[in-house]
N, C-alpha and C positions, 0 to 999 in steps of 0.2 A: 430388481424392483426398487423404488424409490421409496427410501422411510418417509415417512408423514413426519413424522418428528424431528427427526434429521433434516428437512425440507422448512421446518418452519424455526428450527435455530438458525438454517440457514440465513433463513431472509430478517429475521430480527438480529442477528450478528452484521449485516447489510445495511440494514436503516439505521443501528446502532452506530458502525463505524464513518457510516454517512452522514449521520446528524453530529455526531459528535468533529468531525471534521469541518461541516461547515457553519457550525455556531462558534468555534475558536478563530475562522477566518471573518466572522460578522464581528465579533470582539477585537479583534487584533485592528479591522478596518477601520471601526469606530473608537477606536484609542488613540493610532498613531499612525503618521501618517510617511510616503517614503523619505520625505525630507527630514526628517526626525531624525536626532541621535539613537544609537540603537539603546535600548532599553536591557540596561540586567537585571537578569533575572537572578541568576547564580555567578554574581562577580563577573566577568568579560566569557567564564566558561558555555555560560547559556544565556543569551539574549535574545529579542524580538527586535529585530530591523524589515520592515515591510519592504519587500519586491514584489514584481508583478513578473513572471517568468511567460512570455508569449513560444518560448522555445520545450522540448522536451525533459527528460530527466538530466540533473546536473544542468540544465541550462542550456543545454549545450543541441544545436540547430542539427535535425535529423532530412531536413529539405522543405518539400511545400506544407503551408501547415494542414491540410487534408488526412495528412497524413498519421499527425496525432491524434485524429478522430477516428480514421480508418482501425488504427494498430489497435488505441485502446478500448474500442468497441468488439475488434475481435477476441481478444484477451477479456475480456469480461464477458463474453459467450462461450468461450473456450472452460474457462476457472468455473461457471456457473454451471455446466454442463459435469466438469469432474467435482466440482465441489455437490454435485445433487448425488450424484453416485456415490459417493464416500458412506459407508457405515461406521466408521471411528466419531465419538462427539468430538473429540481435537480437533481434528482434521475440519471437520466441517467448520468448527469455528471458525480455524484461521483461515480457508478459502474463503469465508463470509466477511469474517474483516478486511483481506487482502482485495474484495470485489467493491465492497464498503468505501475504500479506500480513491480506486481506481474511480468509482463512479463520482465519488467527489470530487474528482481533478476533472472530470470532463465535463461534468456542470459547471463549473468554472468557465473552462474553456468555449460549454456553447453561450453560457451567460454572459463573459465578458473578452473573451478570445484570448485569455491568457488564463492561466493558474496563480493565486495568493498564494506565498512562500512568508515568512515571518521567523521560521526557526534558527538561530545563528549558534553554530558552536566550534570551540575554539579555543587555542590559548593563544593569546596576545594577538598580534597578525594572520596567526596557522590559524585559517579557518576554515572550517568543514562550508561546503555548497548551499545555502539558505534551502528549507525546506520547510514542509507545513506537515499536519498530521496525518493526513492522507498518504503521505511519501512516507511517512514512518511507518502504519500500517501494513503499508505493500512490502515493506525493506523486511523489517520482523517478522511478519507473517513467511514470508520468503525462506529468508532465514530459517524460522523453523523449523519451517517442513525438509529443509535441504540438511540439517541436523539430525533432524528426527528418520529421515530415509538412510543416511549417511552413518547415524550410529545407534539406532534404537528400532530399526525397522525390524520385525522377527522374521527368522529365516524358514521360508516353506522348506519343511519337512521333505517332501516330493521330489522338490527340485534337488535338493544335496544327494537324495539316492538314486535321482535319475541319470544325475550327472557322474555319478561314483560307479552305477552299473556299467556305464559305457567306456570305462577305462579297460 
């Protein structure tokens, strides 16, 4: 059964990770522009260099662009469907941000057929792939749960003595 309350952090973690994704991208747009030197923030470590990324994650061309709509529509019907099921408040959160996140990129994408990047990080030349907040969302929230499954998941009871009878 689906919490009511779990249900509605859900979707205020959504519009939260949504809005806040795409009011950094209406700042960023109306600051500067791609022709611009990149802007530090944190000495050359963190800057704001505006790209327009018409390809997928990293940049990098996954084939026709159909295709980024297709993928990231089902991954957000996918993440919304286990993120409604989840009874942990954690859990929900970060599936709410990571969906947050994702739907920010694809508003983008039907709004101007590419995604806003602005994030530059790096030391001197070594530079990490331009990204916006949306891509960070998804990455951490990611992360998390792959952390939190990986080293803090509790272990069913059931299953260790199911598994130990059958020896």
């Amino acid at each position: 059964m689906i919490s009511r309350k779990n249900s509605t952090i859900l979707v205020l973690c959504i519009v939260s990770a949504f809005l806040v994704d795409q009011i950094s991208k209406l700042l960023i747009v109306n600051t500067i522009t791609p022709f611009d030197p990149p802007m530090n923030v944190i000495g050359t470590l963190l800057r704001f260099k505006l790209t327009y990324n018409p390809f997928g994650v990293f940049s990098i061309s996954f084939g026709p662009n159909i295709l980024y709509y297709v993928l990231s529509i089902i991954g957000v019907v996918f993440l919304t469907i286990v993120g409604l099921s989840l009874k942990d408040r954690p859990g929900v959160v970060v599936f709410g941000i990571i969906i947050g996140g994702a739907l920010g990129n694809i508003f983008d994408r039907v709004r101007l057929d590419y995604v806003i990047d602005f994030i530059d990080m790096g030391f001197g030349n070594l530079r990490w792939f331009t990204y916006n907040l949306a891509d960070a969302f998804i990455t951490v929230g990611a992360i998390f749960l792959l952390v939190r499954e990986l080293f803090f998941r509790k272990k069913d009871p059931s299953a260790t003595s199911q598994a130990t009878s059958r020896k």
